[in-house]
C-alpha positions as CSV (number, residue, x, y, z in Angstrom):
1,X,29.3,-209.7,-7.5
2,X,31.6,-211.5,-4.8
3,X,31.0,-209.5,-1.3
4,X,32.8,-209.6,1.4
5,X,32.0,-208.2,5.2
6,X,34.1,-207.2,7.7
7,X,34.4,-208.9,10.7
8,X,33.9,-207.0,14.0
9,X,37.7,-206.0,15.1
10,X,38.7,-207.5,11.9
11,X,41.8,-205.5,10.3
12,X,41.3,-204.3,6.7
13,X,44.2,-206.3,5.1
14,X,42.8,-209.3,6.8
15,X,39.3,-208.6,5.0
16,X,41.1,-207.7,1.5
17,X,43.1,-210.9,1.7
18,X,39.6,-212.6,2.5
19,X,37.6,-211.1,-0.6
20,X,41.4,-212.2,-2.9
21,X,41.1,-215.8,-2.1
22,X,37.4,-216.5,-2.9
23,X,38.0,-213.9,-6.3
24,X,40.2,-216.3,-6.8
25,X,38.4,-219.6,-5.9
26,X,35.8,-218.6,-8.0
27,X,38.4,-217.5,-11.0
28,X,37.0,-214.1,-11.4
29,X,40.0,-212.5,-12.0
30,X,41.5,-215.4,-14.2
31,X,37.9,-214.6,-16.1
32,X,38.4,-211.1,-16.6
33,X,42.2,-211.0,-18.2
34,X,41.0,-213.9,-20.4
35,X,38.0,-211.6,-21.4
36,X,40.1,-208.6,-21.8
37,X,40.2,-208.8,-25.8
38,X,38.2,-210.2,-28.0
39,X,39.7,-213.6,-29.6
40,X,38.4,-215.3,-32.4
41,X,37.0,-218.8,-31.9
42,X,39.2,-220.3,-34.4
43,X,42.2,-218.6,-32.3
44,X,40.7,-220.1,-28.6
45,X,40.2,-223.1,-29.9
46,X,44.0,-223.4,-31.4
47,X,45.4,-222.4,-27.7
48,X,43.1,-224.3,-25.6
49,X,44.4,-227.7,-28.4
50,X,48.1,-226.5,-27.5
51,X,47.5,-226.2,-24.2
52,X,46.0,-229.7,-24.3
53,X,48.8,-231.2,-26.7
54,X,51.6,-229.8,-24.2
55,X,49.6,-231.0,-20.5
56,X,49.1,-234.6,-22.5
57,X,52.9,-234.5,-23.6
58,X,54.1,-233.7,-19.8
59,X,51.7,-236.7,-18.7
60,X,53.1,-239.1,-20.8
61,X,56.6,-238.3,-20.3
62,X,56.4,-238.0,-16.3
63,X,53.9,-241.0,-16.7
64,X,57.3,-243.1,-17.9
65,X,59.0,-242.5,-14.9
């Protein structure tokens, strides 16, 4: 569990923005929507190979240029 303490004289919003950015430096929120429903690994591995196809297709055609 990521903690986060406050400073002395530290304003809330500053602390809350503190505790966002490492949540998501260490992609614990990212995590959590991905984990949200249950998906089949058939169906993860079909996006993460779409996902792959269309990053390797945007490579090669900026890669041209």
């Amino acid at each position: 569990m990521t903690e986060i303490r406050v400073r002395k004289g530290e304003s809330l919003d500053k602390a809350l923005r503190r505790l966002k950015k490492r949540l998501d430096r260490e992609n614990v929120i990212k995590d959590a929507r991905n984990n949200r429903y249950y998906e089949k690994p058939c169906t993860r591995r079909r996006r993460k190979m779409k996902v792959a196809k269309f990053s390797q297709m945007l490579r090669t055609r900026y890669a041209d240029n």
